[in-house]
mmCIF file of the N, C-alpha and C atoms, coordinates in Angstrom:
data_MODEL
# 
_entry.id   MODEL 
# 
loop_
_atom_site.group_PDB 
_atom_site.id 
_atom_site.type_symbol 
_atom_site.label_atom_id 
_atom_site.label_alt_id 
_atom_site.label_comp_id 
_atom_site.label_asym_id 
_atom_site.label_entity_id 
_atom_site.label_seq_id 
_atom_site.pdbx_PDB_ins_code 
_atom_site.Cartn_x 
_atom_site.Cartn_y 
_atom_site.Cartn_z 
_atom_site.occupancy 
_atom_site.B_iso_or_equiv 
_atom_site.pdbx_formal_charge 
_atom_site.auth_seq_id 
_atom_site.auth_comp_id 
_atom_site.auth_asym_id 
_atom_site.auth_atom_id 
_atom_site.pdbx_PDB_model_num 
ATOM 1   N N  . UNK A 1 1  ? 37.443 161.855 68.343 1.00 0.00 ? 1  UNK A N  1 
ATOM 2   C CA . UNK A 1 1  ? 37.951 160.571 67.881 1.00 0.00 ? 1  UNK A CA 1 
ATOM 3   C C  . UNK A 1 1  ? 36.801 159.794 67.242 1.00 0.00 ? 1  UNK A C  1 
ATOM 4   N N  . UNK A 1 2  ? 37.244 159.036 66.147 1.00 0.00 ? 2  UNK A N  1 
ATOM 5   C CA . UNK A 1 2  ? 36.442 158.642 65.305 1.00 0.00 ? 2  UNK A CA 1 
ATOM 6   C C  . UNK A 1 2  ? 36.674 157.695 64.906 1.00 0.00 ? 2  UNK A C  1 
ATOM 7   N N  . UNK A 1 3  ? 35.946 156.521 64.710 1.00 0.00 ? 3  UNK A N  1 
ATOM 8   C CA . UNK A 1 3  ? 36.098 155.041 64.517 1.00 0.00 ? 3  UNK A CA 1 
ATOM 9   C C  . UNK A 1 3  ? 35.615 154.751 63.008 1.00 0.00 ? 3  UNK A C  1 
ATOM 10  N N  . UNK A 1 4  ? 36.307 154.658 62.543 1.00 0.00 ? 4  UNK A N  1 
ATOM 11  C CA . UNK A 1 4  ? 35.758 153.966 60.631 1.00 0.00 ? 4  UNK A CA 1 
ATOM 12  C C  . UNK A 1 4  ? 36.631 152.339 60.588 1.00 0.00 ? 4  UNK A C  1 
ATOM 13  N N  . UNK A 1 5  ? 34.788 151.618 59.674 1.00 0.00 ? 5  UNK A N  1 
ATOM 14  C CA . UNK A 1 5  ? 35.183 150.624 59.016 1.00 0.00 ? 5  UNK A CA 1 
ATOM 15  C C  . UNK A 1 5  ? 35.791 150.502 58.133 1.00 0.00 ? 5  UNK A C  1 
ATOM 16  N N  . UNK A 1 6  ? 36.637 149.657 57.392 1.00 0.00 ? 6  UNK A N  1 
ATOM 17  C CA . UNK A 1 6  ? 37.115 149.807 56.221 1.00 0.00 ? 6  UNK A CA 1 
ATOM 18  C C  . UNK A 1 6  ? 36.817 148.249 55.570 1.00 0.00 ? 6  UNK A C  1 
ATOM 19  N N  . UNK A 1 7  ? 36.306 147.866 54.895 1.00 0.00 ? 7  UNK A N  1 
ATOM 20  C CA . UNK A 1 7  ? 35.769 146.169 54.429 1.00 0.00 ? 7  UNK A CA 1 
ATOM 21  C C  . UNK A 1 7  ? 36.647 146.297 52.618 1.00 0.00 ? 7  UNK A C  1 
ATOM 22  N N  . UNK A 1 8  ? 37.416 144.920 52.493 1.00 0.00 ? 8  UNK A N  1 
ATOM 23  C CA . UNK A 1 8  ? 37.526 144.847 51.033 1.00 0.00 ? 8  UNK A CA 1 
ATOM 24  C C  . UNK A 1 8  ? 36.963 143.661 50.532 1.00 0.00 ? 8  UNK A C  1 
ATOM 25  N N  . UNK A 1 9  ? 35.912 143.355 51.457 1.00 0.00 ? 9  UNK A N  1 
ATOM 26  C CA . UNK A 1 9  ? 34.676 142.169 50.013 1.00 0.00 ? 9  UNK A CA 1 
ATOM 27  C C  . UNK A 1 9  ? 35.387 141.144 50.358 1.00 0.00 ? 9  UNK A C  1 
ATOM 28  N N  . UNK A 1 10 ? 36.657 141.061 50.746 1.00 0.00 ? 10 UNK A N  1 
ATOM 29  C CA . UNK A 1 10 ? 37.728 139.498 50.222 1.00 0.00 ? 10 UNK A CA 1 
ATOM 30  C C  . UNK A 1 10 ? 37.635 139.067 51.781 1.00 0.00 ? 10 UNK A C  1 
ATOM 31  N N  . UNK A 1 11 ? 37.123 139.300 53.061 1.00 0.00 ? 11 UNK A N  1 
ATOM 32  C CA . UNK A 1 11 ? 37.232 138.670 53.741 1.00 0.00 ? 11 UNK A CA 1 
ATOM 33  C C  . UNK A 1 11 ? 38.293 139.446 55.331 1.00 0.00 ? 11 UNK A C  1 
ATOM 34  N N  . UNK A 1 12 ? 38.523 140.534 54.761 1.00 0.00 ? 12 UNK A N  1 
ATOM 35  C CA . UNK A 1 12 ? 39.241 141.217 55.511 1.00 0.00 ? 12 UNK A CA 1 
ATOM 36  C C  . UNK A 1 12 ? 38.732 142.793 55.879 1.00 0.00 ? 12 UNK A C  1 
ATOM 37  N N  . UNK A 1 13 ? 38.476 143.219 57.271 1.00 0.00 ? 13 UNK A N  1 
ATOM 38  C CA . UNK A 1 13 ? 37.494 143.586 57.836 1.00 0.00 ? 13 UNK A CA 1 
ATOM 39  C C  . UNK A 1 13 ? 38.318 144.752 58.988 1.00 0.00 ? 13 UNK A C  1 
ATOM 40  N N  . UNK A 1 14 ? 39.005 145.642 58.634 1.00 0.00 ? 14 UNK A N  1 
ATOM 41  C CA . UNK A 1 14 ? 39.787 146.223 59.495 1.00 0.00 ? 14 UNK A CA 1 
ATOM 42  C C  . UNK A 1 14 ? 38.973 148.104 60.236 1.00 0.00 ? 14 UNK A C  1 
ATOM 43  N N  . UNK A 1 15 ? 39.060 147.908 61.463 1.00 0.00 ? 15 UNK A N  1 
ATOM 44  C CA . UNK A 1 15 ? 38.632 149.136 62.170 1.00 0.00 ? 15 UNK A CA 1 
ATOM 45  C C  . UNK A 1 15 ? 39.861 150.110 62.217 1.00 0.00 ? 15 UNK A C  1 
ATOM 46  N N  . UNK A 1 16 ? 39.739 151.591 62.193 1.00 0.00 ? 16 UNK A N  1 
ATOM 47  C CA . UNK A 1 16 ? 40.594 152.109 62.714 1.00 0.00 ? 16 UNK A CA 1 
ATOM 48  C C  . UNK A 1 16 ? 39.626 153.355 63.387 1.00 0.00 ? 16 UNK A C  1 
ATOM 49  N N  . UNK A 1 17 ? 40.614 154.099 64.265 1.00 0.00 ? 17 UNK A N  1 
ATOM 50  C CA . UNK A 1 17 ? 40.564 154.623 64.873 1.00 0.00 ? 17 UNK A CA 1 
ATOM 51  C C  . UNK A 1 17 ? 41.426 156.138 64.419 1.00 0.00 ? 17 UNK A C  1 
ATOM 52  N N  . UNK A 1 18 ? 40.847 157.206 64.768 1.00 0.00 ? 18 UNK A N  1 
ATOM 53  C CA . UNK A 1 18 ? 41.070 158.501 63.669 1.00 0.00 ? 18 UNK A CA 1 
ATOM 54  C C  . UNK A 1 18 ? 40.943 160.017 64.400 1.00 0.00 ? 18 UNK A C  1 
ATOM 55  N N  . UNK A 1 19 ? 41.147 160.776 63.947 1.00 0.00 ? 19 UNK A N  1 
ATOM 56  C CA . UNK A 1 19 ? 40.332 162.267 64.245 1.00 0.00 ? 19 UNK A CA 1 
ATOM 57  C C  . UNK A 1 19 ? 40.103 162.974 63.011 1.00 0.00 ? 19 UNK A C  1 
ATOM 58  N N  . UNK A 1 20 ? 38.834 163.785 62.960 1.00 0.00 ? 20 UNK A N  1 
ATOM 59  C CA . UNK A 1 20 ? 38.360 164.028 61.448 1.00 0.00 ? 20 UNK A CA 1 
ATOM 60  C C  . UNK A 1 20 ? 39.154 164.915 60.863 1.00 0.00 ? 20 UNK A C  1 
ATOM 61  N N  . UNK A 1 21 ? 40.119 165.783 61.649 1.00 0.00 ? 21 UNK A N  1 
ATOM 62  C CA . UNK A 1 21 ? 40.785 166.309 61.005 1.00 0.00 ? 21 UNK A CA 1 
ATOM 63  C C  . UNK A 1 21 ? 42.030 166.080 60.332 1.00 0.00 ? 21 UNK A C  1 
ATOM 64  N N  . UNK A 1 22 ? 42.118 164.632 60.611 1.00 0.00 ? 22 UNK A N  1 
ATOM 65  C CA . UNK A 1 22 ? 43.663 163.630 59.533 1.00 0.00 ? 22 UNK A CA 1 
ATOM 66  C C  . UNK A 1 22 ? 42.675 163.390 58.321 1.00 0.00 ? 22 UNK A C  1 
ATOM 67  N N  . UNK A 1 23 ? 43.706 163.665 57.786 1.00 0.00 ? 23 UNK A N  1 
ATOM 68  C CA . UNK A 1 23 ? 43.610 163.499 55.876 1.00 0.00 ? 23 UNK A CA 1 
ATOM 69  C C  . UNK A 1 23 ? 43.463 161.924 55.456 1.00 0.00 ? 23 UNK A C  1 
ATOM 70  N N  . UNK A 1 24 ? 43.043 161.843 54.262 1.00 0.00 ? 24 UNK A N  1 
ATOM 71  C CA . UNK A 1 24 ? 42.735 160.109 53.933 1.00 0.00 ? 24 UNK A CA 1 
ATOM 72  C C  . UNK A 1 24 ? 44.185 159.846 54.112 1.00 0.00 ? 24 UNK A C  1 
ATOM 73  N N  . UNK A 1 25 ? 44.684 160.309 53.820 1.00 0.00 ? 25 UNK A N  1 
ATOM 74  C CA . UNK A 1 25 ? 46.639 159.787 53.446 1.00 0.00 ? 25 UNK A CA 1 
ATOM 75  C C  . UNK A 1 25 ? 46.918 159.022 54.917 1.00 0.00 ? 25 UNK A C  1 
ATOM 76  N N  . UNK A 1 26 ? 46.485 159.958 55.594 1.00 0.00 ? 26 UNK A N  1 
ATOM 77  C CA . UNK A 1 26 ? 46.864 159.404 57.284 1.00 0.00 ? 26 UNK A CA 1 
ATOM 78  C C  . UNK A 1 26 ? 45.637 158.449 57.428 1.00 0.00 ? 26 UNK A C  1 
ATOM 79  N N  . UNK A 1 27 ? 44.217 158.244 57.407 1.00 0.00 ? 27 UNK A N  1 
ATOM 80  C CA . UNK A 1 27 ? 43.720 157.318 57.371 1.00 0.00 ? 27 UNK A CA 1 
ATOM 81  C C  . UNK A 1 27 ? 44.754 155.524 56.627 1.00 0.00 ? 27 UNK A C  1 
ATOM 82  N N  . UNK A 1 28 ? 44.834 156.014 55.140 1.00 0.00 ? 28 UNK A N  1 
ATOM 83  C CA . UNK A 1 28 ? 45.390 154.904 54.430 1.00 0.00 ? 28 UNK A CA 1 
ATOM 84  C C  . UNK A 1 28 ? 46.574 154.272 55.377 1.00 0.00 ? 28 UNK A C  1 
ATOM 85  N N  . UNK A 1 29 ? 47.583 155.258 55.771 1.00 0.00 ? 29 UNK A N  1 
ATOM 86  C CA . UNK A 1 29 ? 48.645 154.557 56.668 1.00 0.00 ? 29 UNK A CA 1 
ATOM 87  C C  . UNK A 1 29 ? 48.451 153.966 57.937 1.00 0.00 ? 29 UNK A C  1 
ATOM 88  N N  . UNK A 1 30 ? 47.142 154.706 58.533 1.00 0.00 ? 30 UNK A N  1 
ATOM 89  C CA . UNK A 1 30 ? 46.662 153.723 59.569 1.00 0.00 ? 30 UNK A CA 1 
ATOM 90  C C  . UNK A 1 30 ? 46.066 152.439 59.250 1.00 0.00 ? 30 UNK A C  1 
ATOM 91  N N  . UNK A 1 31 ? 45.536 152.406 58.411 1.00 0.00 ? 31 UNK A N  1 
ATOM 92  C CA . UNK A 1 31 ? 44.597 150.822 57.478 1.00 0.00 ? 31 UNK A CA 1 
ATOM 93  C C  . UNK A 1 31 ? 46.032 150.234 57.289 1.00 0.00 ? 31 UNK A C  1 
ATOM 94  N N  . UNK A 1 32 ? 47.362 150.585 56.615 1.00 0.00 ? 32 UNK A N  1 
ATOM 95  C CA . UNK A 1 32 ? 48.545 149.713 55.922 1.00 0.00 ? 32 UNK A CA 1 
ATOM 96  C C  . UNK A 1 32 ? 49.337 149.443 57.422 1.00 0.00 ? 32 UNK A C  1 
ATOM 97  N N  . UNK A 1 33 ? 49.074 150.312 58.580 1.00 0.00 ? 33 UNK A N  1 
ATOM 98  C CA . UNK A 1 33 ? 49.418 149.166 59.532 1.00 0.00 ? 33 UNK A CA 1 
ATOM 99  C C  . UNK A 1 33 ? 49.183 148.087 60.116 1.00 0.00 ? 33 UNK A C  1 
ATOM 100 N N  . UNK A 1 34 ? 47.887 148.168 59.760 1.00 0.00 ? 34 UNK A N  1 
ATOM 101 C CA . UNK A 1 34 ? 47.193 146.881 60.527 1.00 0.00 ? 34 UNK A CA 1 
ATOM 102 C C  . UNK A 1 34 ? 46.946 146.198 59.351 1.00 0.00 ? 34 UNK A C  1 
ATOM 103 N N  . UNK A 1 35 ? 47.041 145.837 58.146 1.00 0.00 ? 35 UNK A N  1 
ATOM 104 C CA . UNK A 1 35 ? 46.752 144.872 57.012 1.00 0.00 ? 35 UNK A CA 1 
ATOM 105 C C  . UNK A 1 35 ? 47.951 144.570 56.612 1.00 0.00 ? 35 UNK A C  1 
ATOM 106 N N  . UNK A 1 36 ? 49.068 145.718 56.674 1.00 0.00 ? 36 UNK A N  1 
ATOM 107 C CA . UNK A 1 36 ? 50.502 144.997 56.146 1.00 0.00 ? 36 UNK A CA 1 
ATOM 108 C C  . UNK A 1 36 ? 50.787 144.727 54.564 1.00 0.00 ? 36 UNK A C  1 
ATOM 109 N N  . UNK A 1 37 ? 49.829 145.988 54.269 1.00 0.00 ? 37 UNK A N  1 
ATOM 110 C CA . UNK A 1 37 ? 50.041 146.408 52.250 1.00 0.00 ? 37 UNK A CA 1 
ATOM 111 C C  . UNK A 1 37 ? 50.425 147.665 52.662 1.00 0.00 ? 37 UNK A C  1 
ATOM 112 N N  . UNK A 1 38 ? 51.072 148.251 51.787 1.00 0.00 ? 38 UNK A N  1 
ATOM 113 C CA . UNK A 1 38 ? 51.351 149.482 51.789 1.00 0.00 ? 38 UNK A CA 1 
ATOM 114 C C  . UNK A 1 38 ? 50.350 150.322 51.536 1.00 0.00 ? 38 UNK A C  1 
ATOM 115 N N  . UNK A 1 39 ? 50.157 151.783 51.907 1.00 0.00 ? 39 UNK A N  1 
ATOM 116 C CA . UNK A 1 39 ? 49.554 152.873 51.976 1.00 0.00 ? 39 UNK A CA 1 
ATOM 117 C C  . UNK A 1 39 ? 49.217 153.518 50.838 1.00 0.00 ? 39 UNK A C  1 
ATOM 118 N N  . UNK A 1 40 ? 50.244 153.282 49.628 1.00 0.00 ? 40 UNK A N  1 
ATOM 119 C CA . UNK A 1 40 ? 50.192 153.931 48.414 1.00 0.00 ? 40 UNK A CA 1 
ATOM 120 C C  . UNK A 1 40 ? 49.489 152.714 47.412 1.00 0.00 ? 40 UNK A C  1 
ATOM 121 N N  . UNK A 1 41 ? 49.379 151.851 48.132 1.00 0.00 ? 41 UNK A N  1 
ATOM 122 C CA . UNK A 1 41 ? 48.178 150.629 47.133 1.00 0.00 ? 41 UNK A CA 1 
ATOM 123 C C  . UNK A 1 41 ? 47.373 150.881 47.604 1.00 0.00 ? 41 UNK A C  1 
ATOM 124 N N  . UNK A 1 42 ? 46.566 151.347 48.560 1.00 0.00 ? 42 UNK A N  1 
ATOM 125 C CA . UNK A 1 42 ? 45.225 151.079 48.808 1.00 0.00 ? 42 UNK A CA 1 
ATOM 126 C C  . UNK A 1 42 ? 44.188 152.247 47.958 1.00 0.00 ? 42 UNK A C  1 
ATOM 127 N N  . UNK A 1 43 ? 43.099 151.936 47.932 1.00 0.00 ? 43 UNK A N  1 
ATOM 128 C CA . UNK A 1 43 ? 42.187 152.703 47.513 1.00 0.00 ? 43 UNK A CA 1 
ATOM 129 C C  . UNK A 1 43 ? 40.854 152.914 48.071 1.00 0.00 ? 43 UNK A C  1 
ATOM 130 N N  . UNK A 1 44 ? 40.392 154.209 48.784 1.00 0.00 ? 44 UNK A N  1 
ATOM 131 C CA . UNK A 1 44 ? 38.991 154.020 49.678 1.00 0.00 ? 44 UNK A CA 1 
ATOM 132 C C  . UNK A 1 44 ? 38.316 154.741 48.931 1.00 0.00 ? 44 UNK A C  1 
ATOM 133 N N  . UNK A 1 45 ? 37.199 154.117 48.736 1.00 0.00 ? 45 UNK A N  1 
ATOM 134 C CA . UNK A 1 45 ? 36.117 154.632 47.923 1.00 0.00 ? 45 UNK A CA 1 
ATOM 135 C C  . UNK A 1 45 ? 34.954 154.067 49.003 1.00 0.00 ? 45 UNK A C  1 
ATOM 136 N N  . UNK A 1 46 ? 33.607 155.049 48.948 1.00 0.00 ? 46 UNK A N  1 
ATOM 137 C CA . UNK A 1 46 ? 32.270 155.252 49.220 1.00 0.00 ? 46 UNK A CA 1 
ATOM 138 C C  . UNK A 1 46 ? 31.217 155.248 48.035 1.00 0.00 ? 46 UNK A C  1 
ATOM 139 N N  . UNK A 1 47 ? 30.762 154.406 47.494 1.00 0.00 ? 47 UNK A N  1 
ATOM 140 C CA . UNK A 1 47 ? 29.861 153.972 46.670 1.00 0.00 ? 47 UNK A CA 1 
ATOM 141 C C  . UNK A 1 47 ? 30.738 154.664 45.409 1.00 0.00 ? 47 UNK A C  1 
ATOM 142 N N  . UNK A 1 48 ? 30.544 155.494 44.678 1.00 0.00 ? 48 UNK A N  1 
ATOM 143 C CA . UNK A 1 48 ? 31.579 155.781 43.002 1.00 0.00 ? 48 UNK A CA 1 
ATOM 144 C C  . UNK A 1 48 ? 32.547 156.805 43.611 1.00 0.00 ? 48 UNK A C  1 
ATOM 145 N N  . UNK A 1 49 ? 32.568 157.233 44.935 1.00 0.00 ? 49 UNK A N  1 
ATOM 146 C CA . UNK A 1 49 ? 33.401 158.333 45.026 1.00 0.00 ? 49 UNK A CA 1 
ATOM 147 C C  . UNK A 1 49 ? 34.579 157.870 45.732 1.00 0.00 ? 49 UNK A C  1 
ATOM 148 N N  . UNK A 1 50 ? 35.937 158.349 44.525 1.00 0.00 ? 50 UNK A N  1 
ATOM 149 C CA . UNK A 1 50 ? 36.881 157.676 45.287 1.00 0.00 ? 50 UNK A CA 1 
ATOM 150 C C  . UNK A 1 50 ? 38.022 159.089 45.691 1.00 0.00 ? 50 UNK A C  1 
ATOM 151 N N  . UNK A 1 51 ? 38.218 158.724 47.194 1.00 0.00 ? 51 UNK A N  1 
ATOM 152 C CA . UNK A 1 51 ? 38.573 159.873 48.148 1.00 0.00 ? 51 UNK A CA 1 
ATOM 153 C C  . UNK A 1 51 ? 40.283 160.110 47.757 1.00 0.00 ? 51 UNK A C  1 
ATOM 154 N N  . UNK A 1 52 ? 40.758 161.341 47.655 1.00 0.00 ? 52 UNK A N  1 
ATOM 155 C CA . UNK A 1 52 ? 41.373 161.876 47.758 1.00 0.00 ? 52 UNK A CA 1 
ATOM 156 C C  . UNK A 1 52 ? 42.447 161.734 48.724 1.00 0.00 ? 52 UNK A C  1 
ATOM 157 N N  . UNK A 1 53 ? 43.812 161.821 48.949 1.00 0.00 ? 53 UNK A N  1 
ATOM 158 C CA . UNK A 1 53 ? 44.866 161.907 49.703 1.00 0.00 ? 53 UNK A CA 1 
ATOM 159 C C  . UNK A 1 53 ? 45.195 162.761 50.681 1.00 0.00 ? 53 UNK A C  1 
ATOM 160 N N  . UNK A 1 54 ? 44.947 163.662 50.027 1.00 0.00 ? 54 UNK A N  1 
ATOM 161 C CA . UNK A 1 54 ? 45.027 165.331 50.747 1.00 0.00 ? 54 UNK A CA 1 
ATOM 162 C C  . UNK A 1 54 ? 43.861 166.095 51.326 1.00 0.00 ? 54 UNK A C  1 
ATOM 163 N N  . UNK A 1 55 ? 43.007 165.743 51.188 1.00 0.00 ? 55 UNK A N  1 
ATOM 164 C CA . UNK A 1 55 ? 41.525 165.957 51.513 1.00 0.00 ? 55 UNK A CA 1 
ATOM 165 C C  . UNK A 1 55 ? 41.006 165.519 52.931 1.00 0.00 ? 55 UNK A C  1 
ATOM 166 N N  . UNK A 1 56 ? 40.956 166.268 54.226 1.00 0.00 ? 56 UNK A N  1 
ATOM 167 C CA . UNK A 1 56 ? 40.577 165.737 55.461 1.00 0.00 ? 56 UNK A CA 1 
ATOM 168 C C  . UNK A 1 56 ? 38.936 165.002 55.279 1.00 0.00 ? 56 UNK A C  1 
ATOM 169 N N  . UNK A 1 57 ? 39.023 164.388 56.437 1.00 0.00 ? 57 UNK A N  1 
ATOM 170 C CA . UNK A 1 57 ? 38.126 163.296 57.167 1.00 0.00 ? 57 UNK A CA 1 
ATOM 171 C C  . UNK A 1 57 ? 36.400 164.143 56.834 1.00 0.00 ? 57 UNK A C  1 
ATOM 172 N N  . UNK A 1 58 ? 36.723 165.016 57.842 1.00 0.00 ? 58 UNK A N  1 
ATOM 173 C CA . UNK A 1 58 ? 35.647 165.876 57.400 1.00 0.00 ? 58 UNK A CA 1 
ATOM 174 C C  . UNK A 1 58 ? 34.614 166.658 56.247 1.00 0.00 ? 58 UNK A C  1 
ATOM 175 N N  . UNK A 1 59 ? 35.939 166.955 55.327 1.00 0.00 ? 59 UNK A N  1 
ATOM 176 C CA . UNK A 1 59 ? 35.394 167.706 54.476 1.00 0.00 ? 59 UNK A CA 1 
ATOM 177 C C  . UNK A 1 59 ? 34.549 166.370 53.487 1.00 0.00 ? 59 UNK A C  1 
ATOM 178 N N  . UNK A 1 60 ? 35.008 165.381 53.587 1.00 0.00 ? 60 UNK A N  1 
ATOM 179 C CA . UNK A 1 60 ? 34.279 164.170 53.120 1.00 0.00 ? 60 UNK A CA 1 
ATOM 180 C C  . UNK A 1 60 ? 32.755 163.592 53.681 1.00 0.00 ? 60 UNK A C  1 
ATOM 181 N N  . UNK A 1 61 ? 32.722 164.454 55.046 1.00 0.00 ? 61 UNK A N  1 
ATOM 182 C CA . UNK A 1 61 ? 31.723 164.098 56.235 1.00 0.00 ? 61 UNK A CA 1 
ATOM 183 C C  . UNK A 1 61 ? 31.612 162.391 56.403 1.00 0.00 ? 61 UNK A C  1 
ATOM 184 N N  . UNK A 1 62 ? 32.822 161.974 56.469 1.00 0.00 ? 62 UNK A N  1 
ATOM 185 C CA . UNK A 1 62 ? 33.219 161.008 57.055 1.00 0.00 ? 62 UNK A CA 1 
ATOM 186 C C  . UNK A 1 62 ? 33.057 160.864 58.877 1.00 0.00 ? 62 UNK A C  1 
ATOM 187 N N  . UNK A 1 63 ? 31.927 160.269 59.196 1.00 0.00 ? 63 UNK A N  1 
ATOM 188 C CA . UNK A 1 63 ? 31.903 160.518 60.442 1.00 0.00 ? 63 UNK A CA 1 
ATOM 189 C C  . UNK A 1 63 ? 31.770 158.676 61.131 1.00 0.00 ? 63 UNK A C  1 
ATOM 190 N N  . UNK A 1 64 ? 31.631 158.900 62.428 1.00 0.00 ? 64 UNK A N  1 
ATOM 191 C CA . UNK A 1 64 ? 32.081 157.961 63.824 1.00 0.00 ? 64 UNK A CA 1 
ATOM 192 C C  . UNK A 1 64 ? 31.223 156.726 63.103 1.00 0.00 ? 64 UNK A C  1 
ATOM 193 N N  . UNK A 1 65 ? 31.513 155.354 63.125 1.00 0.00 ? 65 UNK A N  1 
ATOM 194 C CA . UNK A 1 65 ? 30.652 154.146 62.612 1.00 0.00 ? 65 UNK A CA 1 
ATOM 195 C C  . UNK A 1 65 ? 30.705 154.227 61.650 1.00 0.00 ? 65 UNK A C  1 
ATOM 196 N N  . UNK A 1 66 ? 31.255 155.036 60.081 1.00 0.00 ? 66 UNK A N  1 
ATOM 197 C CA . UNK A 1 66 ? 31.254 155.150 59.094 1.00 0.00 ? 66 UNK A CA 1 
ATOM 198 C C  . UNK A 1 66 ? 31.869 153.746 58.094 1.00 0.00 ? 66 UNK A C  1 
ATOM 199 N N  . UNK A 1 67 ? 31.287 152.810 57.489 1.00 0.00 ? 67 UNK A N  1 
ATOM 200 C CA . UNK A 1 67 ? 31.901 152.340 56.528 1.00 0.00 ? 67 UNK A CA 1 
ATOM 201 C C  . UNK A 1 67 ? 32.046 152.647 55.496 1.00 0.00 ? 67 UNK A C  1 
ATOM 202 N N  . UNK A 1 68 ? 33.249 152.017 55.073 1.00 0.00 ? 68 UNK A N  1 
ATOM 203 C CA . UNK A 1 68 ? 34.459 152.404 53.634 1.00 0.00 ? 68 UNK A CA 1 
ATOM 204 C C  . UNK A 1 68 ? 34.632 151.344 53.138 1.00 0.00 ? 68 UNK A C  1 
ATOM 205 N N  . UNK A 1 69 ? 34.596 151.263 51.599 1.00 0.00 ? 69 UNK A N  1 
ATOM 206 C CA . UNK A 1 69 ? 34.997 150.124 51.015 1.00 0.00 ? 69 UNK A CA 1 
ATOM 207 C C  . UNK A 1 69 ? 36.803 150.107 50.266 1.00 0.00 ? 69 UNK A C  1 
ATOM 208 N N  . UNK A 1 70 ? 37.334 149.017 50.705 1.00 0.00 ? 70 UNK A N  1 
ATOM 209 C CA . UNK A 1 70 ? 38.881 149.279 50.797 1.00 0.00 ? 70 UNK A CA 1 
ATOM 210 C C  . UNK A 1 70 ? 38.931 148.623 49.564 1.00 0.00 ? 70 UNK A C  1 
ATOM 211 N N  . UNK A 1 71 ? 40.499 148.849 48.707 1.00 0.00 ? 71 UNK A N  1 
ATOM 212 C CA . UNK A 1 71 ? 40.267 148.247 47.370 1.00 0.00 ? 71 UNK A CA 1 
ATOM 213 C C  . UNK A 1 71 ? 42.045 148.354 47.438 1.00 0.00 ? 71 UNK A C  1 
ATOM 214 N N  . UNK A 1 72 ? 42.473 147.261 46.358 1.00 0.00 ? 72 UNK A N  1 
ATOM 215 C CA . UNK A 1 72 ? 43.780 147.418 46.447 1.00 0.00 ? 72 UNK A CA 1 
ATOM 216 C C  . UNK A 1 72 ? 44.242 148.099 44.714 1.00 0.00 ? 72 UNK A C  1 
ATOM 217 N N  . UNK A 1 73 ? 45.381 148.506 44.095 1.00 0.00 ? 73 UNK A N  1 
ATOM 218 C CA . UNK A 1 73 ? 45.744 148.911 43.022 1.00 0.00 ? 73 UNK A CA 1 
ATOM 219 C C  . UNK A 1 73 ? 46.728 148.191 42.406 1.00 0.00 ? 73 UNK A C  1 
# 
């Protein structure tokens, strides 16, 4: 189990809670429960790299304390 930040600059500052082997898709729907935007607006990007849907936790080496910068579309 794995804890990632997710920050969007605007003031809103949400933790979730994970296992590395869920995909961003399942990350995003955990972030759109607790912010209350939908899952298919959000956008997580790590400095220019912006992550994939289908692509697990891991293969990103997304690991425990990790911040993410959240972005909307």
């Amino acid at each position: 189990m794995l804890e990632v930040t997710c920050n969007d600059r605007l003031g809103k500052k949400v933790r979730v809670k994970c296992n590395p082997d869920d995909t961003v898709g399942d990350l995003k729907k955990l972030i759109a429960a607790q912010t209350g935007t939908r899952h298919d607006k959000i956008v997580l990007k790590k400095w220019y790299t912006v992550f994939k849907d289908h692509i697990k936790l891991s293969d990103y080496e997304i690991h425990d304390g990790m911040n993410l910068e959240l972005y909307y579309q």
